[in-house]
LUMPA-841868 format. One record per atom (N, C-alpha, C): residue number from 1; x, y, z; atom name. Coordinates in nm, 3 decimals. Last residue first. Layout:
<nodes>
+-----+---------+---------+---------+------+
:  nr :    east :   north :      up : atom :
+-----+---------+---------+---------+------+
: NUM :       X :       Y :       Z :   CA :
...
+-----+---------+---------+---------+------+
</nodes>
This chain:
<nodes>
+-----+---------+---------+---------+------+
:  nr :    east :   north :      up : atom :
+-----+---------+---------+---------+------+
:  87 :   2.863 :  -2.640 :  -3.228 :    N :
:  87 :   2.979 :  -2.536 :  -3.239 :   CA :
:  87 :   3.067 :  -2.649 :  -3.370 :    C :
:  86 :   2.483 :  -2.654 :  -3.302 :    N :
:  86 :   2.633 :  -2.754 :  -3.258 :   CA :
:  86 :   2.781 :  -2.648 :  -3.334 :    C :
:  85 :   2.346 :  -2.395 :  -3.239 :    N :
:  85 :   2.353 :  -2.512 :  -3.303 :   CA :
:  85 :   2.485 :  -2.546 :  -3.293 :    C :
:  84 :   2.296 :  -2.247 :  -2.977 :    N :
:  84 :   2.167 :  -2.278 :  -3.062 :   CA :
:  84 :   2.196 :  -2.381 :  -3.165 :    C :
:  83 :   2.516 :  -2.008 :  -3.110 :    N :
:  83 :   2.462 :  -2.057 :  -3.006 :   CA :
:  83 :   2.303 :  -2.151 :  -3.046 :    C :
:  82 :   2.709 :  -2.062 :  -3.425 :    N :
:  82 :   2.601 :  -2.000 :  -3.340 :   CA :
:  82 :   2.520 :  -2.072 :  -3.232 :    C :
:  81 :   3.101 :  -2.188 :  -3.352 :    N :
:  81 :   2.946 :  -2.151 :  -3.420 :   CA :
:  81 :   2.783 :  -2.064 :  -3.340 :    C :
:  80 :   3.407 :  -2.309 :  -3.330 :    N :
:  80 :   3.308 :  -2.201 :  -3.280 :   CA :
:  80 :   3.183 :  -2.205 :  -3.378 :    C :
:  79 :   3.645 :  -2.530 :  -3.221 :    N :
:  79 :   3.531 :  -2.450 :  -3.311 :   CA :
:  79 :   3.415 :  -2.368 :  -3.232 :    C :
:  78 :   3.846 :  -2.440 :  -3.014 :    N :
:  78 :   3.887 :  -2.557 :  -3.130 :   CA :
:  78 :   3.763 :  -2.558 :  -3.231 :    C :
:  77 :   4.023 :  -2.291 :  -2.769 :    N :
:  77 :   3.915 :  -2.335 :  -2.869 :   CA :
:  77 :   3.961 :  -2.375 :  -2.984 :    C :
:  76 :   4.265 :  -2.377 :  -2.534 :    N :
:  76 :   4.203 :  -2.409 :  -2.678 :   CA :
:  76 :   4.105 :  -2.412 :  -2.698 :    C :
:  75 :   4.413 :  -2.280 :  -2.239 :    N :
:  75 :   4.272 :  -2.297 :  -2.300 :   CA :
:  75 :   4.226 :  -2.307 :  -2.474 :    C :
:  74 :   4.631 :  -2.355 :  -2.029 :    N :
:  74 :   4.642 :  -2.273 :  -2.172 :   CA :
:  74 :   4.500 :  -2.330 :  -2.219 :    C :
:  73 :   4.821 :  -2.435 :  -1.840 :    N :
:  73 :   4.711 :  -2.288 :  -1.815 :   CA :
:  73 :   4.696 :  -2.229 :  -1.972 :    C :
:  72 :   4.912 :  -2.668 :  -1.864 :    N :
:  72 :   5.015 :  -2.598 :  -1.967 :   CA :
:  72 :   4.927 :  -2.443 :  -1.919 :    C :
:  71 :   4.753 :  -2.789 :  -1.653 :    N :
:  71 :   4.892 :  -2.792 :  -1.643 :   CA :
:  71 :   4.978 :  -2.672 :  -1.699 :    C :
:  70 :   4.496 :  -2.738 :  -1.768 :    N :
:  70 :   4.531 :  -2.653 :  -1.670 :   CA :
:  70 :   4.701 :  -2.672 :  -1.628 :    C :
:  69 :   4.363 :  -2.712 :  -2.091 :    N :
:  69 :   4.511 :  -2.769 :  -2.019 :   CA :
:  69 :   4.533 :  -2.717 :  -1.870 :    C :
:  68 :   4.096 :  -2.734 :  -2.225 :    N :
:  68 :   4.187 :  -2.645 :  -2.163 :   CA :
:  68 :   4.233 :  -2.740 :  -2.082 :    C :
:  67 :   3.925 :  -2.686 :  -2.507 :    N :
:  67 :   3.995 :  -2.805 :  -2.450 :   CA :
:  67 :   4.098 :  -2.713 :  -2.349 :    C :
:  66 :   3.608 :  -2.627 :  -2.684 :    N :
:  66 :   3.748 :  -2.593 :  -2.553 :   CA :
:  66 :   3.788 :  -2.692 :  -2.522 :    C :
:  65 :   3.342 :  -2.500 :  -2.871 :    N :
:  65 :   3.442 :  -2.600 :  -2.796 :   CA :
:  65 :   3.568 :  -2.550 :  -2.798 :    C :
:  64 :   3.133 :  -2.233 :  -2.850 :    N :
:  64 :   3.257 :  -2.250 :  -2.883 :   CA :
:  64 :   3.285 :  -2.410 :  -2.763 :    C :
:  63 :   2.895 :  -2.003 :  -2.973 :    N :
:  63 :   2.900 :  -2.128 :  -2.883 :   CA :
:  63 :   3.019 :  -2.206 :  -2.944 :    C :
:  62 :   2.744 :  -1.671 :  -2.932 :    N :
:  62 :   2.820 :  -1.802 :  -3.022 :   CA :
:  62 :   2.797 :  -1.876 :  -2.911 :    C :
:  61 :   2.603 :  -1.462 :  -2.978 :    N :
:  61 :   2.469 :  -1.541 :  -3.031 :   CA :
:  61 :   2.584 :  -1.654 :  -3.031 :    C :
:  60 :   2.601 :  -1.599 :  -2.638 :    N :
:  60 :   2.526 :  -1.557 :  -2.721 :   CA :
:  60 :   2.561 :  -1.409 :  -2.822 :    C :
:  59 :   2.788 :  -1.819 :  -2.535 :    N :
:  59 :   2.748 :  -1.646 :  -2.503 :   CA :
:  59 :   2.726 :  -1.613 :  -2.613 :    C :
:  58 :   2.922 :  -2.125 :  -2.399 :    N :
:  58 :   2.770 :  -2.022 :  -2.503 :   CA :
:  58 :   2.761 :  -1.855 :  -2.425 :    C :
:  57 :   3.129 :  -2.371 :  -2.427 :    N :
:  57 :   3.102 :  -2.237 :  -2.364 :   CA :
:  57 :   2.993 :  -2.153 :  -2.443 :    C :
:  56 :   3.221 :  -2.731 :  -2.366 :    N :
:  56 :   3.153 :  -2.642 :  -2.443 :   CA :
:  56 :   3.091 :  -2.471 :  -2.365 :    C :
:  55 :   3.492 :  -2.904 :  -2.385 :    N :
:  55 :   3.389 :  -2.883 :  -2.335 :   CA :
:  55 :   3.366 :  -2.731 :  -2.426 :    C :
:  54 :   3.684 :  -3.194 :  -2.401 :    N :
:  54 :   3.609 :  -3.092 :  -2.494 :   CA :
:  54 :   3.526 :  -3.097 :  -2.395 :    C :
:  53 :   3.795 :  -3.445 :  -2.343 :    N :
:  53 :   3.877 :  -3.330 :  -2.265 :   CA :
:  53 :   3.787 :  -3.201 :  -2.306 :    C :
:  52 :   3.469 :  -3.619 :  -2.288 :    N :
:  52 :   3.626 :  -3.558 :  -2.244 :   CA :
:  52 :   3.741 :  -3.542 :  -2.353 :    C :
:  51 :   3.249 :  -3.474 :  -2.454 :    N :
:  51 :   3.314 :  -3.608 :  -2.443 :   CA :
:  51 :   3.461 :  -3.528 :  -2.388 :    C :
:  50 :   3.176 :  -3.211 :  -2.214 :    N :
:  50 :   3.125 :  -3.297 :  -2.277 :   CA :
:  50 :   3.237 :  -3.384 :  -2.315 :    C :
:  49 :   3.053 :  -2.985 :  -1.946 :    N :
:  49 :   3.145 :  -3.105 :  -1.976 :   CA :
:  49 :   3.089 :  -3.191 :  -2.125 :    C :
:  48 :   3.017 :  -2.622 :  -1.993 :    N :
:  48 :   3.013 :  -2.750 :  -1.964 :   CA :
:  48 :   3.093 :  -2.854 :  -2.033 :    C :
:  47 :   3.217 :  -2.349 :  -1.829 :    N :
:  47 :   3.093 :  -2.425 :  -1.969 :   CA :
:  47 :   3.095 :  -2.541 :  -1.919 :    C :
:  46 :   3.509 :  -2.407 :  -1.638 :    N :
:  46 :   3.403 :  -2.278 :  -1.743 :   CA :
:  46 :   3.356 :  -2.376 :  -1.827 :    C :
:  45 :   3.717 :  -2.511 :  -1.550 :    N :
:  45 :   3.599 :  -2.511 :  -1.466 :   CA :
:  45 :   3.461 :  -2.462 :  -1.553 :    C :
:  44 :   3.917 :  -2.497 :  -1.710 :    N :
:  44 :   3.892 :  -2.591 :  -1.662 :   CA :
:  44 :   3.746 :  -2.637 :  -1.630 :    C :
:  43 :   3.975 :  -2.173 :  -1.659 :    N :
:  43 :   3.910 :  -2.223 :  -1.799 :   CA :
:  43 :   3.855 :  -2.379 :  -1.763 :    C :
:  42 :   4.041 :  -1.989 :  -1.481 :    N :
:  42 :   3.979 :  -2.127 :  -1.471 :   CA :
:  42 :   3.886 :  -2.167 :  -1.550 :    C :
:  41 :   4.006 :  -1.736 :  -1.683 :    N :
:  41 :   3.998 :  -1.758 :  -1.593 :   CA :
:  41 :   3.944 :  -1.903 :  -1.538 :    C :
:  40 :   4.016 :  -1.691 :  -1.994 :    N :
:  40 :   4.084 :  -1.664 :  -1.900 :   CA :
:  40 :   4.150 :  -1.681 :  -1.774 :    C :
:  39 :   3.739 :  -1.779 :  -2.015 :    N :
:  39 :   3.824 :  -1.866 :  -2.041 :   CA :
:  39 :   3.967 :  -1.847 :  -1.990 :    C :
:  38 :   3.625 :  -1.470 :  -2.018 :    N :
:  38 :   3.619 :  -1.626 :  -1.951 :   CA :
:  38 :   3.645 :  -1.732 :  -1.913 :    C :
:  37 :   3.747 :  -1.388 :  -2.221 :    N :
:  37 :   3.790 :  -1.331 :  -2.048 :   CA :
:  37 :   3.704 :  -1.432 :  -2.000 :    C :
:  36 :   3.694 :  -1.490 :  -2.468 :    N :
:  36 :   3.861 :  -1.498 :  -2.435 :   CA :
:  36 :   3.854 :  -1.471 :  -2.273 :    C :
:  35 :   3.416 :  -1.460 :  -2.440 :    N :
:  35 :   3.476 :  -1.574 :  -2.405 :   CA :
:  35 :   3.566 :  -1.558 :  -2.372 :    C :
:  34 :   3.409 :  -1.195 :  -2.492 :    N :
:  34 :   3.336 :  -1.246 :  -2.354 :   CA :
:  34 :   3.355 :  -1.359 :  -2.313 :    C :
:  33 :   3.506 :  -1.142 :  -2.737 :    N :
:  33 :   3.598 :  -1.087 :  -2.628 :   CA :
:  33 :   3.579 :  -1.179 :  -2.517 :    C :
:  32 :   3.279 :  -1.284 :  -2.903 :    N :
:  32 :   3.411 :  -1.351 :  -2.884 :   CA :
:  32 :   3.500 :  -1.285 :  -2.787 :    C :
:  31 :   3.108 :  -1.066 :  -2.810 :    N :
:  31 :   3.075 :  -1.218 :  -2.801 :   CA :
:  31 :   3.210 :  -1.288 :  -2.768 :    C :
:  30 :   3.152 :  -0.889 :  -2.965 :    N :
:  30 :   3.132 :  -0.867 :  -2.833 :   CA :
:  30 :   3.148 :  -0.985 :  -2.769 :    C :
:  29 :   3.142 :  -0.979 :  -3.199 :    N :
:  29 :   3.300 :  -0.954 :  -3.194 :   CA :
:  29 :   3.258 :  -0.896 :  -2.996 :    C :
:  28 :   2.858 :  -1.029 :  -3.210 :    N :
:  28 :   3.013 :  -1.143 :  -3.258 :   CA :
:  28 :   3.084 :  -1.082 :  -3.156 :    C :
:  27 :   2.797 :  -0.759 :  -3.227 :    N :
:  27 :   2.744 :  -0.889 :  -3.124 :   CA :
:  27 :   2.859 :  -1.012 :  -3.107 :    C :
:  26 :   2.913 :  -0.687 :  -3.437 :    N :
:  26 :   2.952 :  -0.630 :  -3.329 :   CA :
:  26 :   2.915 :  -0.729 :  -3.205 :    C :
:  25 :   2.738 :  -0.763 :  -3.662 :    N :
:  25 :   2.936 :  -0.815 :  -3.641 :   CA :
:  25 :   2.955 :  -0.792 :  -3.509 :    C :
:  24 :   2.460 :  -0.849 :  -3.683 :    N :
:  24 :   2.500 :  -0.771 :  -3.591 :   CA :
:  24 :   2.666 :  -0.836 :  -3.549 :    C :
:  23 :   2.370 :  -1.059 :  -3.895 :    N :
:  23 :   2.321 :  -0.946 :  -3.872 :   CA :
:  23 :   2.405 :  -0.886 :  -3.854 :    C :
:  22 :   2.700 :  -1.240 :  -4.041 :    N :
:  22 :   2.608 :  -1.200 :  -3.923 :   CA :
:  22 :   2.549 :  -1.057 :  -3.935 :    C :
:  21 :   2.896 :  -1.317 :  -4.181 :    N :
:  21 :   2.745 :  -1.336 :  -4.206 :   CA :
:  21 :   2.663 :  -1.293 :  -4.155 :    C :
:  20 :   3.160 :  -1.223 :  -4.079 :    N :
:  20 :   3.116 :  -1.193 :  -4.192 :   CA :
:  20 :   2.978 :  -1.203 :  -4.250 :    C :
:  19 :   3.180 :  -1.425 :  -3.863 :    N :
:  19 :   3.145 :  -1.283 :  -3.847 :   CA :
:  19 :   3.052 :  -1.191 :  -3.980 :    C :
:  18 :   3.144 :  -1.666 :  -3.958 :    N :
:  18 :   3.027 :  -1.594 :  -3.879 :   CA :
:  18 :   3.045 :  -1.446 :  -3.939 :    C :
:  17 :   3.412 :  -1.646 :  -4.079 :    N :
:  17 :   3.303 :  -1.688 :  -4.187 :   CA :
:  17 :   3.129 :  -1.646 :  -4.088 :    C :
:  16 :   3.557 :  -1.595 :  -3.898 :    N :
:  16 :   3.555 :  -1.524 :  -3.956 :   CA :
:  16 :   3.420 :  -1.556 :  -4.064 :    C :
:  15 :   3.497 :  -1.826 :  -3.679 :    N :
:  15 :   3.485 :  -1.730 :  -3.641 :   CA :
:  15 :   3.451 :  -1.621 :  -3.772 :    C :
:  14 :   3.640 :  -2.061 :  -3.854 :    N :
:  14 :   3.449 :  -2.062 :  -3.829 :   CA :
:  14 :   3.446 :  -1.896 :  -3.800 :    C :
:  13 :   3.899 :  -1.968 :  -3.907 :    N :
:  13 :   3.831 :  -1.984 :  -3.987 :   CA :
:  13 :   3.660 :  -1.951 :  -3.943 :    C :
:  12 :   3.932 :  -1.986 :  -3.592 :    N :
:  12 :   3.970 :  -1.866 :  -3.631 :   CA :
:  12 :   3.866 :  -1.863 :  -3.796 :    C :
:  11 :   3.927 :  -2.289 :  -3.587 :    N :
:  11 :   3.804 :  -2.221 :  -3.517 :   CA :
:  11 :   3.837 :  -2.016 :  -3.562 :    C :
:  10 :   4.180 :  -2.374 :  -3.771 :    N :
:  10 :   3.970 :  -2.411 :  -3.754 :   CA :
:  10 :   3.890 :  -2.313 :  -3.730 :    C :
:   9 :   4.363 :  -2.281 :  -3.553 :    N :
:   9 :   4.333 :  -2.190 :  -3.753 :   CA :
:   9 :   4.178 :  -2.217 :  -3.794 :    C :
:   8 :   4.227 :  -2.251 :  -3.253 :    N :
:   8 :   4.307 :  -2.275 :  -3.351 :   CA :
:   8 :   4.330 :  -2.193 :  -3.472 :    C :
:   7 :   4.285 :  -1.949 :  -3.023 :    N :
:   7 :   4.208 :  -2.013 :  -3.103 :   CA :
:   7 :   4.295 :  -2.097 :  -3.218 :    C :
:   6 :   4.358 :  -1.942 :  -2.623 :    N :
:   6 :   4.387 :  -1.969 :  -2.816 :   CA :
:   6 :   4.322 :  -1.999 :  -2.905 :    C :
:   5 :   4.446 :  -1.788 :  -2.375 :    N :
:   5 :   4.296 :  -1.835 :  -2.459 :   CA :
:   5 :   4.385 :  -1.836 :  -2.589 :    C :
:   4 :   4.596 :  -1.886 :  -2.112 :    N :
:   4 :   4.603 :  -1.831 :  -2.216 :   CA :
:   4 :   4.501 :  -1.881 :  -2.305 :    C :
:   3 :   4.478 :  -1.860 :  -1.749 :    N :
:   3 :   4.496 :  -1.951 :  -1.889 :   CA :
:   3 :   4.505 :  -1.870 :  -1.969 :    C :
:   2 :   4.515 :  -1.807 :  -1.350 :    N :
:   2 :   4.498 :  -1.768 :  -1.526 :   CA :
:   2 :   4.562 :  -1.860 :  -1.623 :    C :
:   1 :   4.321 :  -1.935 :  -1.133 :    N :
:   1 :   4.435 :  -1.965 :  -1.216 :   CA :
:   1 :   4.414 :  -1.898 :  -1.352 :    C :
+-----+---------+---------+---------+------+
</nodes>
């Protein structure tokens, strides 16, 4: 089932304030593609479970909470941060 990947304004915020800090932008910005096509795809099913409806996806160096709708096939991230510490 395909999902539309969204980021809120939150997690667009976290994103840019990484990017901007980071050794290697490109790792980021590799990073964040590797989710959107992940999530893409039976987002539902992708990363793990945590307090319901939020779950959590890591591809290094990020790590992003998700809330995905399979009704609406629409996947929300909702924050993002570095893999390794709470998104």
């Amino acid at each position: 089932m395909t999902f539309v990947v969204t980021w809120t304004r939150k997690a667009l915020r976290q994103y840019i304030d990484l990017w901007t800090t980071a050794t290697d932008p490109d790792a980021v910005d590799a990073a964040s593609l590797r989710i959107d096509q992940t999530l893409s795809t039976d987002a539902h099913l992708q990363g793990e479970s945590r307090t319901d409806p939020i779950r959590v996806l890591f591809d290094s160096p990020l790590a992003v909470l998700f809330v995905a709708d399979p009704d609406a096939r629409v996947a929300y991230v909702v924050s993002v941060g570095w893999s390794g510490q709470p998104a």
